[in-house]
SERO-4910 file (N, C-alpha, C, O; in steps of 0.05 Angstrom, whole numbers):
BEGIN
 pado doro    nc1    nc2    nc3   cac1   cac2   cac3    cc1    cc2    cc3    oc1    oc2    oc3
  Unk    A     17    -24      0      0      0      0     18     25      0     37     29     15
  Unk    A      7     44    -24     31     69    -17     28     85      2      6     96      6
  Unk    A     49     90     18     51    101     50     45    125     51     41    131     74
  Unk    A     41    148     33     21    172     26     -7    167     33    -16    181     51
  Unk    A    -30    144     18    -50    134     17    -55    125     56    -75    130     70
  Unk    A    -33    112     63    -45    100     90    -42    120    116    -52    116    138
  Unk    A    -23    151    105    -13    166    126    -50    175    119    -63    168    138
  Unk    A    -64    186    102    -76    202     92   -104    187    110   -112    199    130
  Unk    A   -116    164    103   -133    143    113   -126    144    137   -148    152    143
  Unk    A   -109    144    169    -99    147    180   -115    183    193   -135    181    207
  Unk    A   -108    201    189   -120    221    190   -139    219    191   -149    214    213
  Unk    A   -153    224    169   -181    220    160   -194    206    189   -211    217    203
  Unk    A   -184    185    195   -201    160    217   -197    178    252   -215    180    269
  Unk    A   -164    191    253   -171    205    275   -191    226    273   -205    229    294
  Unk    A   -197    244    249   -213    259    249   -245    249    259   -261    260    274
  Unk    A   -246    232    248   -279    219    254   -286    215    283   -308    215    294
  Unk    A   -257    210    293   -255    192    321   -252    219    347   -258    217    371
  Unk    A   -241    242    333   -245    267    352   -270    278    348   -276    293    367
  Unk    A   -287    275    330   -310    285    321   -332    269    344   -344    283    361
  Unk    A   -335    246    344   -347    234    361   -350    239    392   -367    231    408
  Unk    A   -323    258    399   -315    258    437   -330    273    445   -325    295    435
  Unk    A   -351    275    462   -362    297    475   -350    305    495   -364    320    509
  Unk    A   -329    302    503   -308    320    523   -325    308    546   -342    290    542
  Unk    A   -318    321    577   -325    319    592   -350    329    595   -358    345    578
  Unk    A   -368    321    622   -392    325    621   -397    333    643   -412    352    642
  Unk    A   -389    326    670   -395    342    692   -378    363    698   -357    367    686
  Unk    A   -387    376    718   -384    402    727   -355    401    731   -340    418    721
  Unk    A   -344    369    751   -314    377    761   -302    376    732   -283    390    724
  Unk    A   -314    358    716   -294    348    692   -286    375    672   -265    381    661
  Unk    A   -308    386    674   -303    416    663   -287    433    679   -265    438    669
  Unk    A   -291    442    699   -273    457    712   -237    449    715   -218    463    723
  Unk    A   -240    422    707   -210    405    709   -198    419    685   -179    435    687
  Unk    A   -215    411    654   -202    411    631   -198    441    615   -188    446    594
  Unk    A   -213    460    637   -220    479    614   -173    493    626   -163    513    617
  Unk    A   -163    479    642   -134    494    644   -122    470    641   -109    460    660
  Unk    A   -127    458    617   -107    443    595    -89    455    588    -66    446    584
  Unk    A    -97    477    584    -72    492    570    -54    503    581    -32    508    571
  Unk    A    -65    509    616    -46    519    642    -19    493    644      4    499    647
  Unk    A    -26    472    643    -23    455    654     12    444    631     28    426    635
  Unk    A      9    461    613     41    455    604     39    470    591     35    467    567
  Unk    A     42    498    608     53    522    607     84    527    606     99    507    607
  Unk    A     91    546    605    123    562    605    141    557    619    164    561    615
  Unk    A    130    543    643    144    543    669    153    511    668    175    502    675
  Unk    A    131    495    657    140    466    647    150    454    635    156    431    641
  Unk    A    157    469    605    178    464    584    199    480    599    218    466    602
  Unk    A    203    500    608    226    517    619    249    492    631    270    485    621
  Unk    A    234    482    659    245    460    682    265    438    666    289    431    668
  Unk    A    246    433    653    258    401    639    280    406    625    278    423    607
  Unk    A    302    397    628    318    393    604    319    373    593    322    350    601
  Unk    A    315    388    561    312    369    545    339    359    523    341    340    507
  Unk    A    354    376    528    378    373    516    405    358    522    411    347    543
  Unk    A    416    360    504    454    342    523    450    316    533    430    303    531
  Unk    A    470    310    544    492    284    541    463    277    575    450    256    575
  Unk    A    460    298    597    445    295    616    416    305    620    405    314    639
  Unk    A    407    302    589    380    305    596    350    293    606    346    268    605
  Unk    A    336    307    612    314    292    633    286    293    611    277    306    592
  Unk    A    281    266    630    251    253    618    227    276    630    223    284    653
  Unk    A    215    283    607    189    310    605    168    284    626    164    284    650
  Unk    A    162    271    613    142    248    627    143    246    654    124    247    670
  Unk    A    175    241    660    176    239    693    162    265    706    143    263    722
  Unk    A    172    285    698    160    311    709    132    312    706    122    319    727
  Unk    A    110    307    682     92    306    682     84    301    705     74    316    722
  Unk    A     91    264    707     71    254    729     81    260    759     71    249    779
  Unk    A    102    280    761    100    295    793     83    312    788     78    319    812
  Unk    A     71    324    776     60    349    775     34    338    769     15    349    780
  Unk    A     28    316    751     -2    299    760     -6    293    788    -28    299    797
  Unk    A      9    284    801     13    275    831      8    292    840    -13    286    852
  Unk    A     14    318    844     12    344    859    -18    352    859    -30    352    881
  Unk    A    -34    362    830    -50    366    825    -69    346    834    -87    357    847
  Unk    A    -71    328    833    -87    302    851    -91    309    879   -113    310    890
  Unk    A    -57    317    897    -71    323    920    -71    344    932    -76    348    956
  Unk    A    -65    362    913    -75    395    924    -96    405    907   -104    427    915
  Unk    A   -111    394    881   -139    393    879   -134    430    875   -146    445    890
  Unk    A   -113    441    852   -119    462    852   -146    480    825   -153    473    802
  Unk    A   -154    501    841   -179    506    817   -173    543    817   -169    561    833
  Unk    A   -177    540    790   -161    578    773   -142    576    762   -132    554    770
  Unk    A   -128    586    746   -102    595    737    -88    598    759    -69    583    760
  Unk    A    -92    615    779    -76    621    801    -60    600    816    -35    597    819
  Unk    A    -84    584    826    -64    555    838    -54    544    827    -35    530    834
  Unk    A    -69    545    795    -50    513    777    -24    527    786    -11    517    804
  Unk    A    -13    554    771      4    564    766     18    553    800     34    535    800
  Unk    A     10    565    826     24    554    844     35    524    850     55    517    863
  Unk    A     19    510    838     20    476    838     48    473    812     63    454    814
  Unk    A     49    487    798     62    490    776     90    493    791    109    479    784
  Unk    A     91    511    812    107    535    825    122    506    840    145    501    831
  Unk    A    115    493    857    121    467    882    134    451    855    158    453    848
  Unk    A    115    436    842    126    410    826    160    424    817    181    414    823
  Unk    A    155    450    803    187    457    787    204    462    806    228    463    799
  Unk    A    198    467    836    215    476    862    230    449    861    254    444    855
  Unk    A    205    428    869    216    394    876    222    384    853    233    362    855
  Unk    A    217    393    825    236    376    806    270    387    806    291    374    800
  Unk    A    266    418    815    304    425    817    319    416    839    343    409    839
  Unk    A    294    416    867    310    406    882    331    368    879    353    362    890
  Unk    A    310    347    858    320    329    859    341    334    844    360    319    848
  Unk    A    345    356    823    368    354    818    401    364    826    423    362    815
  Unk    A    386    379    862    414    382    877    415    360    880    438    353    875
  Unk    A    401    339    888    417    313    898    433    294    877    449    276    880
  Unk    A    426    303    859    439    285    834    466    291    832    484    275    837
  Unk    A    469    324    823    496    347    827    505    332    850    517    312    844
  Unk    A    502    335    877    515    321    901    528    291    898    548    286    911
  Unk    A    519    274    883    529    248    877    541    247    862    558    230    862
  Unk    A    538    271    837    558    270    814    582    273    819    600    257    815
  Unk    A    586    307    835    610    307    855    620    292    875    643    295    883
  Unk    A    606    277    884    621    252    902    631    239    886    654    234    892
  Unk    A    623    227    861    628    207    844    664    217    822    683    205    812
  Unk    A    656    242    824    682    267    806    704    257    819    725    248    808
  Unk    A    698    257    857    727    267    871    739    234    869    762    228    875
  Unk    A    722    219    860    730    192    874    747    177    852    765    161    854
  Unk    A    737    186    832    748    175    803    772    196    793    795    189    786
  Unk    A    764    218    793    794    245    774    811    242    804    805    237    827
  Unk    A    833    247    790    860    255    808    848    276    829    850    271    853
  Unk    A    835    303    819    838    329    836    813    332    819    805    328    796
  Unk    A    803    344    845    768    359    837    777    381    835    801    385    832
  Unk    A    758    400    837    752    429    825    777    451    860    783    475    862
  Unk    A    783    427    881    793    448    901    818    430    905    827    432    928
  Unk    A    832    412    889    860    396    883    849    385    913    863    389    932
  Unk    A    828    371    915    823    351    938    834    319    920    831    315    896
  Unk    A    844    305    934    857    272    915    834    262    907    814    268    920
  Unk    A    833    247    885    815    227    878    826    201    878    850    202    883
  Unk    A    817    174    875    825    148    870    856    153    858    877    145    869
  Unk    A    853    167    837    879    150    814    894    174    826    916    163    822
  Unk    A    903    205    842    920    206    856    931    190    879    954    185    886
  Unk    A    908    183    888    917    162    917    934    146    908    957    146    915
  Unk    A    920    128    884    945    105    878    967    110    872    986     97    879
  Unk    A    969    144    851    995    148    847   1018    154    871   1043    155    869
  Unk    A   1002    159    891   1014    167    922   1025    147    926   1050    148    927
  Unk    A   1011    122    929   1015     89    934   1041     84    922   1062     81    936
  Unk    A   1041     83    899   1070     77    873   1090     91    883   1112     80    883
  Unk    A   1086    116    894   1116    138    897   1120    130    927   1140    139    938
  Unk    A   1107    117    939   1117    115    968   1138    100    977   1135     77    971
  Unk    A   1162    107    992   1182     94    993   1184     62   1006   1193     42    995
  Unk    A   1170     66   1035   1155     49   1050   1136     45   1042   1124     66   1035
  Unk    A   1120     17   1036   1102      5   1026   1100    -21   1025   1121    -33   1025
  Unk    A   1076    -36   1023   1089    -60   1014   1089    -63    981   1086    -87    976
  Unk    A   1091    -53    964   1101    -53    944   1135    -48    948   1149    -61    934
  Unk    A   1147    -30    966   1174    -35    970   1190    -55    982   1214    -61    979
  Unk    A   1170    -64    997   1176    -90   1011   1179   -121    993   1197   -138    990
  Unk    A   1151   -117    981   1162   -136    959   1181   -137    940   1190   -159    931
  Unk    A   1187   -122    934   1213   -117    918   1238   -126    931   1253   -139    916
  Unk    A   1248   -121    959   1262   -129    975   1247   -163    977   1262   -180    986
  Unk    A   1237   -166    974   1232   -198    984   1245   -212    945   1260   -230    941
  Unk    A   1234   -197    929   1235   -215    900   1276   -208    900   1293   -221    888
  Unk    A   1280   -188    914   1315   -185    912   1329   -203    923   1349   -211    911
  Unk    A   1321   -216    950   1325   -236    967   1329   -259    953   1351   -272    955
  Unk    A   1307   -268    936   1305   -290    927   1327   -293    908   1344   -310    913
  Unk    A   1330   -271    878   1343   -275    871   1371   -273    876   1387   -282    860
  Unk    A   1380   -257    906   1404   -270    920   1405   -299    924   1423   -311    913
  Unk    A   1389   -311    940   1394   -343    939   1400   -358    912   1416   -377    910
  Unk    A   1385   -346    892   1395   -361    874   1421   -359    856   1432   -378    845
  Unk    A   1427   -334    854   1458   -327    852   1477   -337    886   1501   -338    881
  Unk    A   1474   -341    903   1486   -357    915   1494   -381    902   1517   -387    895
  Unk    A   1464   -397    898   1468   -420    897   1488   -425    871   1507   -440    873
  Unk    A   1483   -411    844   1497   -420    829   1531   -412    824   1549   -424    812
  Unk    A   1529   -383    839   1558   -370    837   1575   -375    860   1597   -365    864
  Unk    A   1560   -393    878   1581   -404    908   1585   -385    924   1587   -388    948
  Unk    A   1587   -354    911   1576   -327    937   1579   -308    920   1587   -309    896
  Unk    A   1571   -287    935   1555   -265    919   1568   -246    911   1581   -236    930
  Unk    A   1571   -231    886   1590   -216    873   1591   -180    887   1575   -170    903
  Unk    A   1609   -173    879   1603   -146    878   1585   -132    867   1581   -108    871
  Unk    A   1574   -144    854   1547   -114    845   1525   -131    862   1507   -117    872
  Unk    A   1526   -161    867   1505   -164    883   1509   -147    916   1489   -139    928
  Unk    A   1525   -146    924   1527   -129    954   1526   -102    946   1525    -86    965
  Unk    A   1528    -93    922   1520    -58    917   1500    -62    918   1490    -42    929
  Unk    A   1477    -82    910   1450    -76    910   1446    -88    927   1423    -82    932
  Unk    A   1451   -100    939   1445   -102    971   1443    -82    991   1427    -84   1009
  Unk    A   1467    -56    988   1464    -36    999   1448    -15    996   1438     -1   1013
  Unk    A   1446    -13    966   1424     -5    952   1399     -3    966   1390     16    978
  Unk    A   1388    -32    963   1364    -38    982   1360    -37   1000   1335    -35   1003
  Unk    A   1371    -38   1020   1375    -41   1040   1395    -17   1064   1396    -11   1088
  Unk    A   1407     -9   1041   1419     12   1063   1454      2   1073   1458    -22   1078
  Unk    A   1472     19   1073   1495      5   1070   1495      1   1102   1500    -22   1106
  Unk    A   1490     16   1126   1483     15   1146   1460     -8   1164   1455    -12   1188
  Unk    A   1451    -17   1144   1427    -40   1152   1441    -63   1166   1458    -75   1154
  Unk    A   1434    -71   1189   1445   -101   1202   1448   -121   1176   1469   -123   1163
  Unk    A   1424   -134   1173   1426   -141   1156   1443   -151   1127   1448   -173   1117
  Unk    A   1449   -124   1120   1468   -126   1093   1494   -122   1109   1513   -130   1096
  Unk    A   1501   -113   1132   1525   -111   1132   1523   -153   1149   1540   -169   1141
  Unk    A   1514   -157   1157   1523   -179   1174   1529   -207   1150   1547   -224   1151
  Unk    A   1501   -202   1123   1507   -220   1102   1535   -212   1080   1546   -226   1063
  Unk    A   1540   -186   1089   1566   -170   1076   1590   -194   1086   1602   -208   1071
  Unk    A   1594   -193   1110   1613   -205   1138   1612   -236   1133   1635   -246   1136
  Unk    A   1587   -261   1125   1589   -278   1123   1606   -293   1087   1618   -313   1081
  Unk    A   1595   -261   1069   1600   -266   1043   1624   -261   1043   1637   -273   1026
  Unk    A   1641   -242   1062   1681   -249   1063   1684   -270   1076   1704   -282   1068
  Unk    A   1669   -284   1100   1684   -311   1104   1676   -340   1078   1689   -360   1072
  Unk    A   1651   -330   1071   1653   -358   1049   1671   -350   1027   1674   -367   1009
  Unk    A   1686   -320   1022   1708   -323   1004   1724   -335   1008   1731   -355    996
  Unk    A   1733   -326   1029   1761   -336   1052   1761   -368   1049   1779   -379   1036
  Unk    A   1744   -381   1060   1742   -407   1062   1737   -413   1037   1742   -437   1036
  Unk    A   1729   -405   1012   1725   -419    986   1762   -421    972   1771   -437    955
  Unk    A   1776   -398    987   1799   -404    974   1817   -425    997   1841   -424    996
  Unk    A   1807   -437   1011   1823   -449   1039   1824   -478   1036   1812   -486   1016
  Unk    A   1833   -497   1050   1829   -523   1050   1798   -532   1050   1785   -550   1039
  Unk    A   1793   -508   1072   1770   -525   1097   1741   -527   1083   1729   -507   1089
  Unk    A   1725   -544   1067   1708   -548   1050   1682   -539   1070   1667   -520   1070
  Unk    A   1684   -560   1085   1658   -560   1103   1647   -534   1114   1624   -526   1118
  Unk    A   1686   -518   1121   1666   -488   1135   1660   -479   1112   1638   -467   1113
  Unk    A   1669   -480   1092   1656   -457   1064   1625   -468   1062   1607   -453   1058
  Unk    A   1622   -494   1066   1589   -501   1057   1567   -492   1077   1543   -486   1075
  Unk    A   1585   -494   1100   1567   -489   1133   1571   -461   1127   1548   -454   1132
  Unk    A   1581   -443   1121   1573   -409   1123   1553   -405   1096   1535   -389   1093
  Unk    A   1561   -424   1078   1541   -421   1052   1515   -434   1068   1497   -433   1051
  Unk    A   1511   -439   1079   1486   -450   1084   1475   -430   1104   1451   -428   1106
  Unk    A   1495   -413   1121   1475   -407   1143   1478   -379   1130   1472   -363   1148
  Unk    A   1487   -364   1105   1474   -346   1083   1447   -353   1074   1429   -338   1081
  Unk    A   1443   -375   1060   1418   -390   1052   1396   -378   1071   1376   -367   1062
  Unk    A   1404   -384   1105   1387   -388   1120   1378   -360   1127   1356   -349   1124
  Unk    A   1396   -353   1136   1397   -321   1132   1375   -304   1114   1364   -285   1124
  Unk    A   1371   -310   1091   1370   -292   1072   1335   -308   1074   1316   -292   1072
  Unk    A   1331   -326   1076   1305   -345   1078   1287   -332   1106   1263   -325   1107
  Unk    A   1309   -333   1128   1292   -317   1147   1288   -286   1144   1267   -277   1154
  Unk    A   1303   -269   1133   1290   -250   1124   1273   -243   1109   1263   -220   1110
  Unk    A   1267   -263   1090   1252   -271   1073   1212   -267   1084   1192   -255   1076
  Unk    A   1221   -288   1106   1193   -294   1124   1177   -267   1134   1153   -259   1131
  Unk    A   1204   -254   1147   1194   -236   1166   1192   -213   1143   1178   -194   1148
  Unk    A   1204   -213   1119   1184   -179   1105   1161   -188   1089   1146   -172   1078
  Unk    A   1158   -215   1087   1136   -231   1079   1113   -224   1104   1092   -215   1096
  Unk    A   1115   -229   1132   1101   -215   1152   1095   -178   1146   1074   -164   1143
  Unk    A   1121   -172   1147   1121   -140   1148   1096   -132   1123   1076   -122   1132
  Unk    A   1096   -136   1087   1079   -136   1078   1054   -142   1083   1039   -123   1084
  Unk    A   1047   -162   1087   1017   -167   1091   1008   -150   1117    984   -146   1117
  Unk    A   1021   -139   1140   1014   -112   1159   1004    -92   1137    981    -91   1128
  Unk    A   1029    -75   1128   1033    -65   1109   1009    -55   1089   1001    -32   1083
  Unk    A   1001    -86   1078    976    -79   1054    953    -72   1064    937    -56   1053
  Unk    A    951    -87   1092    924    -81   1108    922    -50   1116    901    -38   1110
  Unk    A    944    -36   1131    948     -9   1142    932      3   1115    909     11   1116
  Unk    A    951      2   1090    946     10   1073    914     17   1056    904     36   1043
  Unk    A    906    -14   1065    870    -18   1048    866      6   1064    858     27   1054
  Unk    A    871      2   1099    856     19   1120    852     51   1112    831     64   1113
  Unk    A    877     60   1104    883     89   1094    870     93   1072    855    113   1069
  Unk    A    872     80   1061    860     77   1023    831     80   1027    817     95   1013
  Unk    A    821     65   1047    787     76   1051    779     89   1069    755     94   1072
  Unk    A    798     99   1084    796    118   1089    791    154   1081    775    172   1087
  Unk    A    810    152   1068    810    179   1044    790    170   1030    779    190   1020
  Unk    A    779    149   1023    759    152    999    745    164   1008    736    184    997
  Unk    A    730    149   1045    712    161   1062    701    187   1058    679    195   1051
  Unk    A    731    201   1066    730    214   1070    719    244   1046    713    268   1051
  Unk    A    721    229   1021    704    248    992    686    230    992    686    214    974
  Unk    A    657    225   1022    640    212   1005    622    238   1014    599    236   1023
  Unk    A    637    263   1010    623    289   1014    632    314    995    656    319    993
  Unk    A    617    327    984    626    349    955    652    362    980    655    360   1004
  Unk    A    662    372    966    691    390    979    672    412    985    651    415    972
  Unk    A    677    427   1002    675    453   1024    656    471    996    632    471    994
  Unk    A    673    483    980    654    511    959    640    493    946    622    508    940
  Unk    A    632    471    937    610    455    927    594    451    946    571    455    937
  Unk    A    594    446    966    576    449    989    562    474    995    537    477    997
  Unk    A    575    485    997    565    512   1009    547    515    986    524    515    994
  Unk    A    548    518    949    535    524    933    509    515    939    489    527    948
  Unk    A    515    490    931    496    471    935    473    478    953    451    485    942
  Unk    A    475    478    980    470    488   1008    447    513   1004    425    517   1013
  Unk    A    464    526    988    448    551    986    423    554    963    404    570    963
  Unk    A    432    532    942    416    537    927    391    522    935    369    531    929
  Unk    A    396    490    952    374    482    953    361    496    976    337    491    977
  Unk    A    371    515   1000    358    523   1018    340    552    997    321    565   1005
  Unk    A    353    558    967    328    580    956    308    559    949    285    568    951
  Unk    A    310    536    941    286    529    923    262    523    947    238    530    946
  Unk    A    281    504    974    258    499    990    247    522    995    223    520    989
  Unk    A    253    550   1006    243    566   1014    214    571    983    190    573    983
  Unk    A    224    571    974    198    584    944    185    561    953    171    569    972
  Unk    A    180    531    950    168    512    951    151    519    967    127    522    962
  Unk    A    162    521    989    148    532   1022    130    560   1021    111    564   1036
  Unk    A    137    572   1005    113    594   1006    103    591    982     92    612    976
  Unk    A    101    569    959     86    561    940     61    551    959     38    560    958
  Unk    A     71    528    980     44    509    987     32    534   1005     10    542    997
  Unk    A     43    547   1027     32    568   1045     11    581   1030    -11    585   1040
  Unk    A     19    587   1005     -3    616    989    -26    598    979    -50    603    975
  Unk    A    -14    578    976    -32    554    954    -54    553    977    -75    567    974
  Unk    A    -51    542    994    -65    536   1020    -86    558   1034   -109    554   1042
  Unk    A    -68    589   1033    -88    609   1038   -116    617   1015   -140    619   1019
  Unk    A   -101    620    993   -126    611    976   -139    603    980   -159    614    987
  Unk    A   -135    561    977   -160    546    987   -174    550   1007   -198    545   1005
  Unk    A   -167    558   1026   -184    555   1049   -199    585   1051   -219    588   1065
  Unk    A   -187    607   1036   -212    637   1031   -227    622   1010   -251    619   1014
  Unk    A   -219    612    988   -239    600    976   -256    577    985   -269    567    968
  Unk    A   -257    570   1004   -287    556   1014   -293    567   1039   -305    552   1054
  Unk    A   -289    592   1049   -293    607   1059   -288    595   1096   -304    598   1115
  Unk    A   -259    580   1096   -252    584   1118   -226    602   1120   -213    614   1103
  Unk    A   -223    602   1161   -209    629   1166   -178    619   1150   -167    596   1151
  Unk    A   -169    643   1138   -141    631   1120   -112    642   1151   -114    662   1165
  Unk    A    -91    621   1152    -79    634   1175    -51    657   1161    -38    653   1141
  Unk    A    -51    674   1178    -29    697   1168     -7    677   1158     -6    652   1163
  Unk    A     12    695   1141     37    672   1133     55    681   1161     50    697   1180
  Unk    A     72    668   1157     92    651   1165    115    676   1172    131    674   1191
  Unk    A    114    695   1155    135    719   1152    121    740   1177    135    755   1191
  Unk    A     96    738   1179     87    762   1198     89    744   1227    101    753   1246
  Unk    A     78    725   1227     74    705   1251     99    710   1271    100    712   1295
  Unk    A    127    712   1246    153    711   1260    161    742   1274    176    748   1293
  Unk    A    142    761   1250    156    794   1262    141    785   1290    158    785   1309
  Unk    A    112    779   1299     99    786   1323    119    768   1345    122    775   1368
  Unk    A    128    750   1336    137    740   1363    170    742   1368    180    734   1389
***
């Protein structure tokens, strides 16, 4: 069928089918429909954004502002317009809370927010540059190892292996100086008769270098834990916008509540002169008298 012919037939059939509606028929149904047209006004396309990478669903907003109108039952232009006034207060306000999570979500992920507060991937880079760590520790443990095994195959350990021993360790360290002290006597004895002492100091190097082994194998795993501790700690601690995001924030949702708040107050004085009960003073004079 050509798609001209069925747009056209199509028409035609809604036309017949609006022709038929007798609209509403009672009194409330009339008084509801005749501010159809209030009802996505200036103030309702204004709110919504409809644009960009973060734009918002028109629908969602609708049905807060169906919701509203349901139970504040407003009647005139005047109140829609105030009912109009609350729904767009409480649709900006949900969007301080969004802003608030976005910025928690900013500091946690970028290096440096908007006030060079750390995020995740500075922390880690903190982690990497730290001297003490157990990332430095392990390194000292994988150095260890491959001392034993240049022991084992070179019978004792060269000069560049005890420069990087001091290296790592510090030329000052017990440690490297005491395995320094055993690696001149297994020279000594490797050039001597005495076999056995060369194997018995080669061995209690071995042992040596195995029990240090253990204990920075202990020292790490402290180490990583301190570390998780700190690490979630600072995250913790951005699971709040930095100080001038706050304060904005702060201020802007304490304007919207305030309008919201004297949206429903006025909304309310209305209704109640309009069915002719006593309406109570606002809220602004109540405070000068007392």
């Amino acid at each position: 069928m050509d798609e001209n012919l069925q747009c056209s037939r199509k028409t035609e059939s809604n036309k017949k089918n609006a022709s038929k509606s007798t609209g509403p028929r009672t009194k409330r149904g009339k008084r509801i429909t005749r501010w159809n047209a209030v009802k996505h006004g200036l103030l309702g396309k204004a709110v919504v954004i409809e644009v960009g990478e973060r734009k918002e669903d028109r629908a969602e907003y609708q049905a807060v502002l169906a919701q509203l109108r349901k139970t504040l039952d407003p009647q005139g232009i005047l109140e829609e317009m105030l009912v109009e006034q609350i729904a767009s207060c409480y649709w900006r306000l949900r969007r301080v809370l969004l802003c608030e999570a976005g910025e928690i979500v900013a500091a946690q992920t970028n290096p440096y927010n908007g006030e060079d507060g750390l995020g995740l991937a500075a922390l880690e880079t903190m982690e990497e540059c730290r001297t003490i760590d157990s990332k430095g520790v392990r390194e000292r443990i994988d150095f260890l190892e491959m001392m034993s095994q240049s022991l084992g195959e070179n019978a004792t350990l060269s000069e560049e292996d005890l420069n990087r021993l001091n290296e790592k360790f510090g030329a000052k360290s017990p440690f490297a100086r005491h395995l320094c002290l055993l690696n001149n006597g297994l020279v000594d004895s490797q050039e001597g008769p005495d076999r056995e002492r060369f194997e018995e100091i080669r061995g209690e190097m071995l042992e040596y270098l195995g029990h240090e082994s253990e204990v920075l194998e202990k020292v790490a795993s402290q180490l990583r834990k301190k570390e998780e501790l700190e690490t979630e700690a600072k995250l913790g601690a951005l699971n709040l916008p930095s100080g001038k995001v706050s304060e904005k924030i702060n201020r802007y949702e304490t304007t919207l509540e305030r309008r919201m708040h004297r949206g429903i107050e006025t909304l309310t004085r209305l209704q109640r002169a309009r069915r002719g009960q006593p309406a109570p003073a606002p809220e602004s004079e109540i405070s000068k008298e007392n």
